[in-house]
C-alpha positions in Angstrom: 86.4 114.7 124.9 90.7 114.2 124.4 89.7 111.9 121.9 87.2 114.1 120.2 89.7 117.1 120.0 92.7 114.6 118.3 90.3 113.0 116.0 89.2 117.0 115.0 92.7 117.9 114.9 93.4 114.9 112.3 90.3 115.5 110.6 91.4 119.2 110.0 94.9 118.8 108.8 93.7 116.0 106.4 91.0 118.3 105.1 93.1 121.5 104.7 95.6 118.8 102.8 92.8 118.3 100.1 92.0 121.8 100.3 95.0 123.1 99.0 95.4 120.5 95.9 92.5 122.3 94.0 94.3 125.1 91.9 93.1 126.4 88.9 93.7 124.2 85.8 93.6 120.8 87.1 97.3 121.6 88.5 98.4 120.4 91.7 100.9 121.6 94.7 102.7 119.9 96.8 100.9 117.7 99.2 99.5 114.2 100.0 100.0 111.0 101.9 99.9 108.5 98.6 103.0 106.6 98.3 104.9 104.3 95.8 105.0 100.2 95.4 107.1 98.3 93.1 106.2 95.3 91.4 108.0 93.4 88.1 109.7 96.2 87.7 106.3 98.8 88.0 106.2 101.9 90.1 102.3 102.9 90.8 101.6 105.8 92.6 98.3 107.7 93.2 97.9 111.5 92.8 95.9 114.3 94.9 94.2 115.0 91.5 92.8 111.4 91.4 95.1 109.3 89.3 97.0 106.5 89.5 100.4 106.2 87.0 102.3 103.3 86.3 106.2 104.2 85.7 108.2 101.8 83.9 111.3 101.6 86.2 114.2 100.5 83.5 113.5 103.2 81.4 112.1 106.2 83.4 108.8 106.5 81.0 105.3 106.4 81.9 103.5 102.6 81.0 99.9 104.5 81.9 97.9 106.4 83.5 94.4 106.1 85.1 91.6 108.9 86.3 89.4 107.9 89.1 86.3 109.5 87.9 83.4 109.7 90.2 80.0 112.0 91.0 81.6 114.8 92.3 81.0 115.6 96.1 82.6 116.3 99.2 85.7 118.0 99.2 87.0 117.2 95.7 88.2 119.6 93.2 85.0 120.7 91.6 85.4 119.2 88.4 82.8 117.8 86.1 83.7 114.3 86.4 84.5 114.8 89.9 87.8 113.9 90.2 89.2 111.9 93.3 91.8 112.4 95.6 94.2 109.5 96.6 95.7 109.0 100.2 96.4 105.5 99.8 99.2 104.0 98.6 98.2 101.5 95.3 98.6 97.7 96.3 99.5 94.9 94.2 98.4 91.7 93.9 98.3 88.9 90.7 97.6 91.2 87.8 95.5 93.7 89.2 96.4 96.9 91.3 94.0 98.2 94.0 93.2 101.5 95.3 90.5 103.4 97.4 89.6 107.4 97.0 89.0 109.8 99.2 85.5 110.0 97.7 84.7 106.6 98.7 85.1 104.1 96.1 87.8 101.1 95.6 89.0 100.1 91.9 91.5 97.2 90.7 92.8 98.1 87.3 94.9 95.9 85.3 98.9 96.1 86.1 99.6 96.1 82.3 97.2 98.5 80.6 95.6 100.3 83.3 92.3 99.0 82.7 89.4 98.9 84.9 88.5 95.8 86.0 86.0 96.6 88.7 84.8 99.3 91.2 83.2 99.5 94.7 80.6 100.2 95.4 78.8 100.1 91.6 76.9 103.0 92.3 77.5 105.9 95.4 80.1 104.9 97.4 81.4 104.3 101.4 83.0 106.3 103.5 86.4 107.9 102.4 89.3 105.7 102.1 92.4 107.3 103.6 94.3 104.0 104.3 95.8 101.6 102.0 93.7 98.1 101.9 95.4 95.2 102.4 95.0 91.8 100.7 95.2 88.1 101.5 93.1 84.7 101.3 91.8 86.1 97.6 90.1 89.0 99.7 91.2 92.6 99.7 90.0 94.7 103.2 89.5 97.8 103.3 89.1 100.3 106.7 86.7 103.4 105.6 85.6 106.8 107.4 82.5 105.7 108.1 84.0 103.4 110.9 83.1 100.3 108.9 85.6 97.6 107.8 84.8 95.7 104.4 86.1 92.7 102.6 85.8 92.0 99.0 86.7 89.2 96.2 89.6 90.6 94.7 88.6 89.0 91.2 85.3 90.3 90.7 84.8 93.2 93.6 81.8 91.2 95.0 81.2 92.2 99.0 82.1 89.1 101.3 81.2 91.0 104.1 81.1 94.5 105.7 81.6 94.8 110.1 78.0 95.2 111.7 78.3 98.2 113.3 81.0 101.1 112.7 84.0 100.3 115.1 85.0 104.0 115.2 83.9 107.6 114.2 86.5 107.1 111.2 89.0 104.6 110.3 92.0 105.8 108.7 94.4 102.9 109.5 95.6 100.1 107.3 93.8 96.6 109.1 96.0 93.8 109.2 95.7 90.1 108.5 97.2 87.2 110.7 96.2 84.0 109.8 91.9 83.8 110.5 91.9 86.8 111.8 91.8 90.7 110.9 93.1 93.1 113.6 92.0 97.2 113.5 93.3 100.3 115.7 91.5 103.7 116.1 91.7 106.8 117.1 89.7 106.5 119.9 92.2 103.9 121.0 90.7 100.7 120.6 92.2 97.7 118.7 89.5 95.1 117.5 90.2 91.6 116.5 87.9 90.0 113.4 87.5 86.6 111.8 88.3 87.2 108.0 85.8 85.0 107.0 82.8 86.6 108.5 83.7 90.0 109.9 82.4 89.1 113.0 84.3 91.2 116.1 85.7 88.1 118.0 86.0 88.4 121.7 89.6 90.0 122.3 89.9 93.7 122.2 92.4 96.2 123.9 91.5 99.8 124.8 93.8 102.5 125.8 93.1 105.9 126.7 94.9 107.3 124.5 93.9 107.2 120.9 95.9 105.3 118.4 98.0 107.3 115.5 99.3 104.1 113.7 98.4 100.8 112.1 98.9 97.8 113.7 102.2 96.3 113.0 102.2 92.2 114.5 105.3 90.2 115.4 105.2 86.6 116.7 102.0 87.2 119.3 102.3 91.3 119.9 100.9 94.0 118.1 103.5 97.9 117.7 101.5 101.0 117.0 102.0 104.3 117.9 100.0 106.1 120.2 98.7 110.1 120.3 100.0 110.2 124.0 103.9 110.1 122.4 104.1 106.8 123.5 105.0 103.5 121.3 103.0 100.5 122.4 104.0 96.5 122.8 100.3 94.8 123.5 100.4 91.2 123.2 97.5 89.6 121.7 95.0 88.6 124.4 96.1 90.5 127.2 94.5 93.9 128.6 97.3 95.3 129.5 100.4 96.8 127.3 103.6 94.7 127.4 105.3 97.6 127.1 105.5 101.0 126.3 107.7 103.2 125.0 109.8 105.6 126.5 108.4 104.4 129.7 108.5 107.7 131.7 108.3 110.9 129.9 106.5 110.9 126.6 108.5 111.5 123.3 108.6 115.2 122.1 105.8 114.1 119.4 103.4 111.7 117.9 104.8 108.2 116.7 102.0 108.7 113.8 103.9 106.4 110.8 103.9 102.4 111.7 107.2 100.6 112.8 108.7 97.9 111.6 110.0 94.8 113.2 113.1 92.8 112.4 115.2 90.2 114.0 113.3 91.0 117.5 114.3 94.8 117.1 111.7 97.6 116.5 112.3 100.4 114.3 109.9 103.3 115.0 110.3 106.6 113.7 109.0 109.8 115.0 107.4 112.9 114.6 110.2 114.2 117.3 112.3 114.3 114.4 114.0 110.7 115.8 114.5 106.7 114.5 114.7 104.8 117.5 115.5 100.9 118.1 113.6 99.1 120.4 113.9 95.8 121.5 110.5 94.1 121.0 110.7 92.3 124.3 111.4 94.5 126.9 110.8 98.1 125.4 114.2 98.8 125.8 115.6 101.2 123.8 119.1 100.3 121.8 119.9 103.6 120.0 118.1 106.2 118.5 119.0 108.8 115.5 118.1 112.6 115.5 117.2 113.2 111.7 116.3 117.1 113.3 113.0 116.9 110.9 109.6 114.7 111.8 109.1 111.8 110.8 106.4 110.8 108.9 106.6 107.8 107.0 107.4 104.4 108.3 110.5 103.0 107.7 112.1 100.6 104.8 114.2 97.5 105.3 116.3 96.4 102.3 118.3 93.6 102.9 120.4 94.5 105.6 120.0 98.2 104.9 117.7 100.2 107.1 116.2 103.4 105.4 114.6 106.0 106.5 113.5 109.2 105.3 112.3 112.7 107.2 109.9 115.8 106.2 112.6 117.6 104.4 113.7 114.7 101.9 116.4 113.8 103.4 117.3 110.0 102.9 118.8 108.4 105.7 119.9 105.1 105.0 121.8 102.2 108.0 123.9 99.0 107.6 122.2 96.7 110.1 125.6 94.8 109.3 127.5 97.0 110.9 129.3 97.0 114.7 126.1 97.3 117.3 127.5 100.5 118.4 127.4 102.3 114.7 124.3 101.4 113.6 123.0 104.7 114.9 125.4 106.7 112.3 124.3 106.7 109.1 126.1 104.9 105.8 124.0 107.5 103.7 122.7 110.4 103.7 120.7 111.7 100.5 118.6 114.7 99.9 116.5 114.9 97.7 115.6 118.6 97.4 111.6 118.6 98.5 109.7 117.4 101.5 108.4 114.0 101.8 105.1 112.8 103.4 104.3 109.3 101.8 105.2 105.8 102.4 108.0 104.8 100.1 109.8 101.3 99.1 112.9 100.0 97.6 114.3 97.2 95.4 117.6 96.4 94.4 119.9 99.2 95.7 116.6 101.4 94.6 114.8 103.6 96.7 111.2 104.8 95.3 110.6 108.2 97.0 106.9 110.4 96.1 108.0 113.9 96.9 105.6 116.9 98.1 106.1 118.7 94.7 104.3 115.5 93.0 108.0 114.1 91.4 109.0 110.4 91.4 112.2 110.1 92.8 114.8 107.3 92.4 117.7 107.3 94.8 120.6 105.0 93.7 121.9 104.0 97.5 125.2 102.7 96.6 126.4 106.0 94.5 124.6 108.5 97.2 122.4 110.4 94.7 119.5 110.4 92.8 119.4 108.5 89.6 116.0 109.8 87.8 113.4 111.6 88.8 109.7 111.6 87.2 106.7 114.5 87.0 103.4 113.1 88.4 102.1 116.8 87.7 99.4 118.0 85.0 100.2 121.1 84.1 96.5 122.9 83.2 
């Protein structure tokens, strides 16, 4: 029943999210989850309307831009063509870039041109896609809300393999690869090992009573992912019981619901409690912790030595990992940005790629403080 209730709760804000993207005019407010990636010097990002636009980064103009058009269904917009609405955040790999709708489908279109190259499935579709595939071994796989996981040639689209059975009620968390073998967390709080190859569930699986908020993040033999109990968990691959969790008394104030990241042994987990905390990834032990004062929602960037961050309100929170141990919990930088922020982002070369709420690109330049360009993602109807 608790896991019923969070996985409603989810389902609901998610819903309401699409909900409020269908205005008059093919016009959108500010919402969604879909992110940015840079590659050769290429922003992609997808839209609540159902695009996906490729921003030349050097010059701050649009390369293209690319409609998802699908048999309209669900809770789309209502328009002829059906247009779809993207969560995920577009992935790159070779010359193609992959994404997955909310209505169900998965397309690789060409990074230069914008092309289609293929879709999934032909005809109809899956279960909606709210997390971003992953790729690896010439395979992209993809976690649906139908519960299934599915893997496909990344050349051609063809199906290698789909799981037998659904592993959930919905997945809408990124899978992740480690050498032969695929790992998955739900929100009923299971996390599933399969082999790449076959999609077969292999013996090891952890369960927790708590649901799980996050995707698996893996270092060295232990998977990080954030539980709906307010709780950060350590779970070492082929144990049953957590390594550690984290704080290990009282629960944070809020949901760690955006992965962590892991470097040098240290975990950086940020929080819907409005915090960044450091964690050291063998004991749980907490090294500092930030209070940005606004949640947390998307996971956190590393960028050389620099440690970014950014919370709900735009604000850009950026740490010299270089620093003295004792200062690493005061920011270098601090840049708003002027509108809320929701989506994964990423950074290159002093660069930090920021989607904003009101459907604007946003470059922040970290070493002058400030942003350096900004670009509409908007149709105006």
């Amino acid at each position: 029943m608790k896991q019923a209730k969070i996985s409603f709760l989810v389902t609901i804000l998610l819903v309401s999210s699409v909900a409020v993207s269908c205005v008059p005019g093919g016009g959108q407010t500010a919402t969604g989850w879909s992110g940015t990636v840079f590659h050769d010097g290429i922003i992609y990002a997808g839209t609540m309307d159902g695009r996906v636009v490729a921003i030349n980064a050097s010059s701050g103009s649009q390369k293209w831009d690319y409609s998802l058009a699908v048999p309209s269904s669900g809770v789309s917009c209502g328009q002829s063509s059906g247009s779809a609405a993207i969560y995920a955040t577009p992935i790159v790999d070779g010359d193609l870039v992959y994404i997955g709708s909310y209505s169900g489908q998965v397309y690789a279109l060409t990074v230069d041109r914008g092309t289609e190259r293929w879709v999934y499935p032909r005809t109809g579709s899956i279960g909606a896609i709210v997390s971003s595939p992953v790729t690896a071994n010439e395979t992209i796989y993809i976690s649906s809300s139908d519960g299934m996981v599915y893997a496909l040639d990344t050349t051609h689209g063809d199906e290698k393999w789909k799981s037998d059975e659904p592993l959930a009620d919905k997945l809408w968390t990124s899978p992740t690869v480690v050498g032969d073998r695929l790992y998955v967390s739900t929100f009923d709080g299971h996390i599933y090992a399969l082999s790449v190859e076959t999609g077969e569930l292999l013996e090891w699986s952890f369960k927790l009573e708590a649901g799980f908020a996050s995707s698996p993040v893996i270092y060295e033999d232990t998977i990080f992912l954030g539980s709906f109990d307010r709780h950060l968990y350590a779970v070492r691959i082929g144990s049953d019981v957590p390594l550690w969790k984290f704080p290990r008394e009282n629960p944070a104030a809020n949901w760690f619901w955006a992965s962590p990241i892991v470097n040098e042994g240290i975990v950086y987990a940020g929080c819907l409690d409005g915090k960044l905390y450091a964690i050291e990834a063998k004991t749980g032990e907490k090294l500092w912790e930030f209070n940005a004062g606004n949640p947390i929602v998307s996971s956190p960037v590393l960028m050389g030595r620099l440690l970014i961050t950014v919370d709900e309100s735009g604000t850009v929170y950026v740490f010299d990992l270089d620093g003295d141990p004792a200062d690493e919990a005061v920011p270098w930088r601090i840049i708003p940005i002027g509108t809320g922020v929701r989506s994964s982002f990423c950074a290159h070369e002093g660069l930090v790629y920021i989607r904003g709420e009101d459907n604007w690109i946003y470059v922040v330049d970290v070493d002058r403080g400030q942003v350096s360009w900004s670009f509409p993602l908007t149709i105006e109807g």
